[in-house]
C-alpha positions as CSV (number, residue, x, y, z in Angstrom):
1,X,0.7,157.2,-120.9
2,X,1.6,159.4,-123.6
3,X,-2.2,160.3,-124.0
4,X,-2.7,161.3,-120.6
5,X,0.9,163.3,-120.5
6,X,2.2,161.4,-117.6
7,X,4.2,158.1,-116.6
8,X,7.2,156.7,-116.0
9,X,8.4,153.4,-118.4
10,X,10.8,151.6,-115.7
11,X,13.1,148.9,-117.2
12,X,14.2,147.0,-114.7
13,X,18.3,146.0,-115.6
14,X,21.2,144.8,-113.2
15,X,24.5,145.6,-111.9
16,X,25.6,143.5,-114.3
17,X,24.1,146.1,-116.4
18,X,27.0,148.6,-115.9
19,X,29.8,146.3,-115.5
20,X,30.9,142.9,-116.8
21,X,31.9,139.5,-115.2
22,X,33.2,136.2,-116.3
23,X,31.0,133.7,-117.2
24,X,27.7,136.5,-117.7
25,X,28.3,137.8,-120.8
26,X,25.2,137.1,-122.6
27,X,23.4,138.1,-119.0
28,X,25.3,141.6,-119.4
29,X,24.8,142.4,-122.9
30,X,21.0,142.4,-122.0
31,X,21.1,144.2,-119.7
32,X,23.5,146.9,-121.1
33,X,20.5,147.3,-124.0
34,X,18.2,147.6,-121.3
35,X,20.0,150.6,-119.7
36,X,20.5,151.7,-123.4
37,X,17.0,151.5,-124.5
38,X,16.2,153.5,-121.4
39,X,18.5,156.7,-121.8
40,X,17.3,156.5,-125.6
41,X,13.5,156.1,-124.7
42,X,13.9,159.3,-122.3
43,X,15.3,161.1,-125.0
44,X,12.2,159.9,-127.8
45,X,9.9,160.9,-125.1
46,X,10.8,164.6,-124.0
47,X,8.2,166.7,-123.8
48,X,5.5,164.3,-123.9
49,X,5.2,163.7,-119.9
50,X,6.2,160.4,-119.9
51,X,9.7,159.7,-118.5
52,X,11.6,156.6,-118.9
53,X,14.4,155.3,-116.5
54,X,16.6,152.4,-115.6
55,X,16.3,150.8,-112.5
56,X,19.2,148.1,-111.0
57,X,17.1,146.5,-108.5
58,X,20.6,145.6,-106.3
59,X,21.3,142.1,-105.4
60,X,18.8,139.4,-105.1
61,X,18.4,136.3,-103.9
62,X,17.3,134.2,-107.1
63,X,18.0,131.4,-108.7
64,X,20.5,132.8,-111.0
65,X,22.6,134.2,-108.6
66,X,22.6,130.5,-106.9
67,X,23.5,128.9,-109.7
68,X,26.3,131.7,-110.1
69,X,27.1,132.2,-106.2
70,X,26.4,129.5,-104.4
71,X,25.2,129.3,-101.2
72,X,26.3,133.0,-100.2
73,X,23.4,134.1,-102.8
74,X,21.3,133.8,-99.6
75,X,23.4,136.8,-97.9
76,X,21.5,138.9,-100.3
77,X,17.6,140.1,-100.4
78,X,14.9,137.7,-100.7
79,X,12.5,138.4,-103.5
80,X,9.8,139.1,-101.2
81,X,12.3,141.5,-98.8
82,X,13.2,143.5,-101.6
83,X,10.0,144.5,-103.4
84,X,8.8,145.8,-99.7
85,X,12.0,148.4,-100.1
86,X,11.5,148.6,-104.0
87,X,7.7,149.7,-104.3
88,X,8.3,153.0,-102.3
89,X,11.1,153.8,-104.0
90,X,9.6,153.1,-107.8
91,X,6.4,154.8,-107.5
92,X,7.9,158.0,-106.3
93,X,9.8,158.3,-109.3
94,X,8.7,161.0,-111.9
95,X,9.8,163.0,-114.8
96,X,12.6,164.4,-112.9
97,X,13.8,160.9,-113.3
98,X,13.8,160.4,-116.7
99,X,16.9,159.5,-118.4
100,X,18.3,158.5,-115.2
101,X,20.3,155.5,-114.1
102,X,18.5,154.6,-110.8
103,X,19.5,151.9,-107.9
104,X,16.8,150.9,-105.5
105,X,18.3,151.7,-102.6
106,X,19.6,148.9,-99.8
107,X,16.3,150.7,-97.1
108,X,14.0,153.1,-97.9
């Protein structure tokens, strides 16, 4: 990326990745580096035409969140529902982006 002077490095976190919750914390701390790494990344990579960003995908319908919900996990997005809304909204993003904390949004 940095060769051809363009990209954007998406790390994927979690909401869980700008606040906390009982029961999560090892979950969150992840995910708080993630959103870290991100902003620092941007940073390390100005100028260069490659932009990085962090990107809470929302609420999804996974195991984890079953084992952590129960059965109203499945009042959230399917895997396969959210990635139709998520792929238009990731590959517009650019270097206006960068350094950005980013939600895919609930339609696109």
């Amino acid at each position: 990326m940095i060769a051809s002077h363009s990209g954007v490095v998406v790390n994927i976190t979690s909401t869980w990745g700008r606040s906390t919750s009982s029961g999560v914390a090892p979950y969150c701390t992840t995910k708080f580096g993630q959103e870290g790494m991100a902003l620092s990344l941007s940073d390390d990579l100005a100028g260069t035409g490659v932009s990085a960003v962090a990107v809470n995908p929302g609420i999804i319908d996974t195991d984890m969140l079953q084992t952590t919900f129960g059965k109203s996990a499945r009042h959230y997005w399917k895997p396969s529902e959210w990635a139709k809304v998520a792929l238009p909204f990731l590959l517009q993003l650019n270097k206006s982006h960068s350094g950005k904390r980013l939600t895919v949004p609930d339609s696109y």
